[in-house]
C-alpha positions in Angstrom: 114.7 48.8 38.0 111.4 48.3 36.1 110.8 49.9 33.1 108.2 52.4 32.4 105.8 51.1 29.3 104.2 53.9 27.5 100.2 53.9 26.6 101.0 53.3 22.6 102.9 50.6 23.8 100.6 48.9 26.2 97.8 49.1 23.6 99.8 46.9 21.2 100.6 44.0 24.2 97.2 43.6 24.2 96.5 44.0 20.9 99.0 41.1 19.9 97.7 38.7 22.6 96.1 36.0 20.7 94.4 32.6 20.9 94.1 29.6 19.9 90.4 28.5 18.3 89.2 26.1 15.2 88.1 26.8 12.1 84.0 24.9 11.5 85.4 25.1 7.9 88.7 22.4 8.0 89.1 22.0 11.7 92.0 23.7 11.8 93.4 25.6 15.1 94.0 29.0 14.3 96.2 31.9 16.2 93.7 35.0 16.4 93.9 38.4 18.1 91.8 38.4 21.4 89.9 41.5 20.1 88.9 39.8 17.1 85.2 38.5 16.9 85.3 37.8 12.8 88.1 36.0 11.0 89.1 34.5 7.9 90.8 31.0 7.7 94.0 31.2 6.0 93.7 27.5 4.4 89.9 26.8 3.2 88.8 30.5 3.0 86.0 29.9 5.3 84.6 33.1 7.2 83.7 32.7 11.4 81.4 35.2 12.9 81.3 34.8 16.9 79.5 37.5 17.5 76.5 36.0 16.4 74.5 34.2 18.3 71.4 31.6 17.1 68.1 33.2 17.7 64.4 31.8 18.7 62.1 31.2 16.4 59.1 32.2 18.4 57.7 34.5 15.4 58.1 31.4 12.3 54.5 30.2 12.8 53.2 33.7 13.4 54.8 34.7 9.6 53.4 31.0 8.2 50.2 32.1 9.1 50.4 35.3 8.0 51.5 34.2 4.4 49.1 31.3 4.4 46.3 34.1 4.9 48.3 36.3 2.1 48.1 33.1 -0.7 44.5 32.3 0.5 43.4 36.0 0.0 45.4 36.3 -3.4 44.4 33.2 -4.3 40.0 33.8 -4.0 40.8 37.5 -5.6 42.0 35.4 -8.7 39.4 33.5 -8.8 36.3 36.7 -8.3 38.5 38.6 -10.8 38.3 36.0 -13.6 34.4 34.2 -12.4 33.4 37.8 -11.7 34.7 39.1 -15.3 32.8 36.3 -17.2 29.6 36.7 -15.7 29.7 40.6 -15.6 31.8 41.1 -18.9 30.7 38.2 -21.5 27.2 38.9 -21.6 28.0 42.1 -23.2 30.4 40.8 -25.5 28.7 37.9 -27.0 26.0 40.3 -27.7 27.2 42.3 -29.6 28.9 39.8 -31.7 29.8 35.8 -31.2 33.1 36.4 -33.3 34.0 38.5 -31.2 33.2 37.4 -27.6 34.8 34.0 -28.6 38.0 36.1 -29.4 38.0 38.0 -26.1 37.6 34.1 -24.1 40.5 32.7 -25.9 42.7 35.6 -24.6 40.8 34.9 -21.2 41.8 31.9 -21.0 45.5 32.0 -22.3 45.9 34.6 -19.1 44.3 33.0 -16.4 46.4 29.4 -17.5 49.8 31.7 -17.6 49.3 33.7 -14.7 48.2 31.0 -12.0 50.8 28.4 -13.3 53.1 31.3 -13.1 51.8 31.7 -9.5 51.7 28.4 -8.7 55.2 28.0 -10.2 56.3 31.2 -7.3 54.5 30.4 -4.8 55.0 26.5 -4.5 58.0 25.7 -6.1 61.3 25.7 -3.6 62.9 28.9 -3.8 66.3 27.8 -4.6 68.9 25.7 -1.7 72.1 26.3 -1.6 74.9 23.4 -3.1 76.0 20.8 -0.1 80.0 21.0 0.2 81.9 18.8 2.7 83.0 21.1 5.6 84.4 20.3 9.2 87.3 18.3 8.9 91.5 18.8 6.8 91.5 15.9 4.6 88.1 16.7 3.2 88.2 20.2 2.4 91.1 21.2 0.1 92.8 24.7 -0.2 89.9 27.2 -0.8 87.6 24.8 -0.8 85.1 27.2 1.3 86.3 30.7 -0.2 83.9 33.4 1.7 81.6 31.1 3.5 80.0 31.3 6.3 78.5 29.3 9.1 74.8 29.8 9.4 73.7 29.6 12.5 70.1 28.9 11.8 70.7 26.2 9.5 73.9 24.7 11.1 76.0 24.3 8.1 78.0 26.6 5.6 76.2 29.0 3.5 77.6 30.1 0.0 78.4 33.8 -0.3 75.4 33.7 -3.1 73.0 32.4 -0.4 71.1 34.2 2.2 68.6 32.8 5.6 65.4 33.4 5.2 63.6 33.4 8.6 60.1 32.8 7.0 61.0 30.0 5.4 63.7 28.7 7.9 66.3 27.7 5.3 69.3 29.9 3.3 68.1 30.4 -0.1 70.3 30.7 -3.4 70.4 33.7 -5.0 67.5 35.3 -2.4 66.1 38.4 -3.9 63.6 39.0 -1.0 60.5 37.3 0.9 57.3 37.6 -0.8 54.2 37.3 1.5 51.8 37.8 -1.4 53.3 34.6 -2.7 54.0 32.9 0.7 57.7 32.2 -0.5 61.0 33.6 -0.8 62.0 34.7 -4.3 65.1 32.8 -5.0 67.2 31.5 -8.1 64.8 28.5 -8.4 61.3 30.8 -8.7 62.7 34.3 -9.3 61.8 33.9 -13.5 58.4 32.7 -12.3 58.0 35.5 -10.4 58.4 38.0 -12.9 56.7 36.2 -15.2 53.8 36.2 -12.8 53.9 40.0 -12.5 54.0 40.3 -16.2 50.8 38.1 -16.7 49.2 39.9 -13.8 50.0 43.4 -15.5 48.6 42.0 -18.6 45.7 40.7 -17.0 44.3 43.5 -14.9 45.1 45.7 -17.9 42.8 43.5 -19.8 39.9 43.5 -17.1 40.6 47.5 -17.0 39.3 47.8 -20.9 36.9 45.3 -20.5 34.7 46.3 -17.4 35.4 49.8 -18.9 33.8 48.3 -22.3 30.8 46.4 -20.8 30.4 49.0 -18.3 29.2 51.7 -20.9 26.5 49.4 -22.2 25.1 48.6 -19.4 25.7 52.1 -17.4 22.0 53.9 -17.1 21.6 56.9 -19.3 22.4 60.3 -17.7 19.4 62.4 -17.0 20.8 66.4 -16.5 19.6 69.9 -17.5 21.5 72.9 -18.6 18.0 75.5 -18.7 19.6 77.1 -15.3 22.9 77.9 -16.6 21.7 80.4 -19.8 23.0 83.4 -19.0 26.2 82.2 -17.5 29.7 82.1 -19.4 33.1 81.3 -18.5 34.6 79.2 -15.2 31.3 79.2 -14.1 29.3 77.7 -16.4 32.0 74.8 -16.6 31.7 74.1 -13.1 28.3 74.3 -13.1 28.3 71.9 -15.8 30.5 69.7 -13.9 28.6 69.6 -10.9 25.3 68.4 -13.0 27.3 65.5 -14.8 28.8 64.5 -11.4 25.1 64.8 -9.6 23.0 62.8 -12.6 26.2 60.1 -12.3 25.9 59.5 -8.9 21.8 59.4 -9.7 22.9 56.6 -12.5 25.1 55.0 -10.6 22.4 53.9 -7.2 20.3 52.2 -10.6 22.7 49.9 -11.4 22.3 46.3 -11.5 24.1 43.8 -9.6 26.6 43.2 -13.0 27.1 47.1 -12.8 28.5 46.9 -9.6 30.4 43.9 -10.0 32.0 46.0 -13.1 32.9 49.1 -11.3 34.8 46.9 -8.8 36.5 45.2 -11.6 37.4 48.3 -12.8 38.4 50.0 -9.5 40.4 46.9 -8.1 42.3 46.2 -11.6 43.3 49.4 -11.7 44.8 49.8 -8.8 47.0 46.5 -8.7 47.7 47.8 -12.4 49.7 50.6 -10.8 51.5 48.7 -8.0 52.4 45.6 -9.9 53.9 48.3 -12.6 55.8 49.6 -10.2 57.0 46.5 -8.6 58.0 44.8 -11.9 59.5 48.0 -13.1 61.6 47.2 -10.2 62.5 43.8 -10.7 63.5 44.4 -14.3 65.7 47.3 -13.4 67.7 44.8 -10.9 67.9 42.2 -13.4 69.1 44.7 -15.5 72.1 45.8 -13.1 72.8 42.1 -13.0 71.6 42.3 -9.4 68.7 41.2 -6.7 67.1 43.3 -3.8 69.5 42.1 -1.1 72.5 42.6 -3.0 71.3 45.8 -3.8 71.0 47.0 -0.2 74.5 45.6 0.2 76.4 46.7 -2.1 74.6 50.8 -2.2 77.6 52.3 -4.1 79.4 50.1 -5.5 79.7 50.2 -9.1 81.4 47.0 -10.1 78.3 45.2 -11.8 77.9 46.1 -15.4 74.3 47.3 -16.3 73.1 45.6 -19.6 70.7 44.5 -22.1 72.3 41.1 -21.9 71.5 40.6 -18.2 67.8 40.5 -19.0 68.0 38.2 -21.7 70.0 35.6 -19.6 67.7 35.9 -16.9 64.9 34.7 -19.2 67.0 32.1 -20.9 67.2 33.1 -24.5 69.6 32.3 -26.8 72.4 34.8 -26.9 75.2 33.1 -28.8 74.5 35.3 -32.2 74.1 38.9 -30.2 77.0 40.9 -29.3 77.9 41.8 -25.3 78.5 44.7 -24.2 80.0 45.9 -20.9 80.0 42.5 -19.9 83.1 41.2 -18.8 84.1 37.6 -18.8 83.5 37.4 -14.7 80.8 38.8 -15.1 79.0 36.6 -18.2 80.2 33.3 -15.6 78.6 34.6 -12.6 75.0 35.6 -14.6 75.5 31.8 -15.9 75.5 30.4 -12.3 72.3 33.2 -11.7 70.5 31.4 -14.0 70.7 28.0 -12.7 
């Protein structure tokens, strides 16, 4: 007489049916369930992900090109903003006093060395590979020797669980914060200090060109030219938008008189302050992060979790000060280890 097998326990028969596979970690076989895509290897902690698949790379010289176009671009601004600011800016200055213009070239020149070595330091140093580990047979790896790695199917070899592919660049990257196409790299533990030390420089520097054009621009701005006989007679809201009007009208007047330095001034002034803003913004950003003891990716991973410890001490590892003399708080020991290994 056969037995009648209920839907509960049908479910589990098929749940328990497993098979036999091998870990890329050790080479070990492994009994998994048959529903199982993603497992865990009991001996070397490796992680195997079948469900995912190695992809084309149709689009890698599409994004190469784009971020050779991005450095290029960057790159001749750089060079307007600082050949442009000397001839438009320094004719003023040294004018009205040598002291004084050779003050303002010094500081010219201490940011344009520190922000395109800082560039160049971003842009063309590697962003940071991953440690090679022995992987893919027993007697090499020993008992947690790959704790929470993965295979990487791009690369075709583990990746840490600090590491992360980068399609642009083709390669897993240590520490990867995210891929910069201004910089035509990935912002990585190798670069990622560069970086913000690029974005400082830059913030100083367009703040600098800001004042300056602003400076030379009002000595070399043609004089307003308005009347105010029309506006007797008139008092309140009126008469201050009437005024308004006329200031605008004579400075639109000025403005088709100026000279070729004019014009390059107003764009200094207009472009500078307008990367001024974003670049705030973005290092704002990148500060904040580094503060949380954190990078963009992890960030978008780990929304909601609460485990890192925000802290001064965070930013002043990142830069590599000493820190042996100041006290550390909400830091635990873990922690202080794993912002060691973020440094390096």
């Amino acid at each position: 007489m056969a037995s009648l097998v209920s839907p509960q326990e049908q479910y589990v028969t098929e749940f328990n049916e497993n098979y036999e596979t091998t870990c890329w970690g050790c080479g070990l076989h492994v009994m998994i369930p048959s529903c199982a895509t993603v497992f865990k290897c009991g001996w070397c902690g490796a992680i195997t992900d079948e469900s995912k698949k190695k992809s084309d790379h149709k689009s890698f010289r599409w994004r190469q090109l784009r971020d050779q176009c991005f450095i290029s671009v960057v790159i001749i601004f750089m060079l307007f903003v600082l050949c442009g600011g000397v001839w438009a800016v320094y004719p003023v200055v040294f004018s009205i006093s040598f002291l004084w213009g050779t003050l303002h070239l010094i500081i010219t020149a201490i940011l344009a060395i520190v922000t395109f070595s800082s560039f160049s330091l971003a842009a063309f140093r590697c962003a940071g590979t991953p440690p090679n580990v022995l992987w893919g047979s027993y007697p090499t790896v020993g008992k947690g020797g790959l704790e929470n790695y993965s295979f990487c199917h791009y690369c075709s070899k583990p990746k840490s669980p600090r590491a992360h592919h980068c399609r642009s660049c083709r390669k897993c990257i240590l520490d990867m914060d995210h891929h910069c196409p201004f910089i035509g790299n990935c912002v990585g533990a190798a670069n990622h200090r560069s970086f913000v030390a690029f974005l400082m420089s830059a913030v100083l520097s367009t703040t600098y060109v800001a004042v300056m054009s602003t400076h030379a621009g009002l000595h070399v701005w043609p004089p307003l030219s308005f009347s105010l006989e029309n506006s007797k007679g008139i008092s309140g809201t009126y008469l201050g938008l009437q005024i308004l009007s006329k200031i605008s009208a004579a400075f639109l007047r000025s403005a088709l008189l100026l000279s070729p330095r004019g014009l390059v001034l107003v764009y200094l002034f207009i472009s500078s302050v307008s990367l001024l803003i974003g670049l705030s913004v973005l290092l704002w950003q990148q500060l904040s992060y580094i503060y949380q003891g954190k990078t963009y990716l992890s960030h978008l991973s780990s929304e909601g979790d609460n485990e890192e410890k925000k802290d001064c001490q965070n930013l002043v590892r990142f830069f590599g000060f000493q820190y042996r003399f100041l006290p550390i708080f909400g830091v635990t020991r873990k922690k202080h280890v794993k912002l060691n290994n973020h440094v390096l």
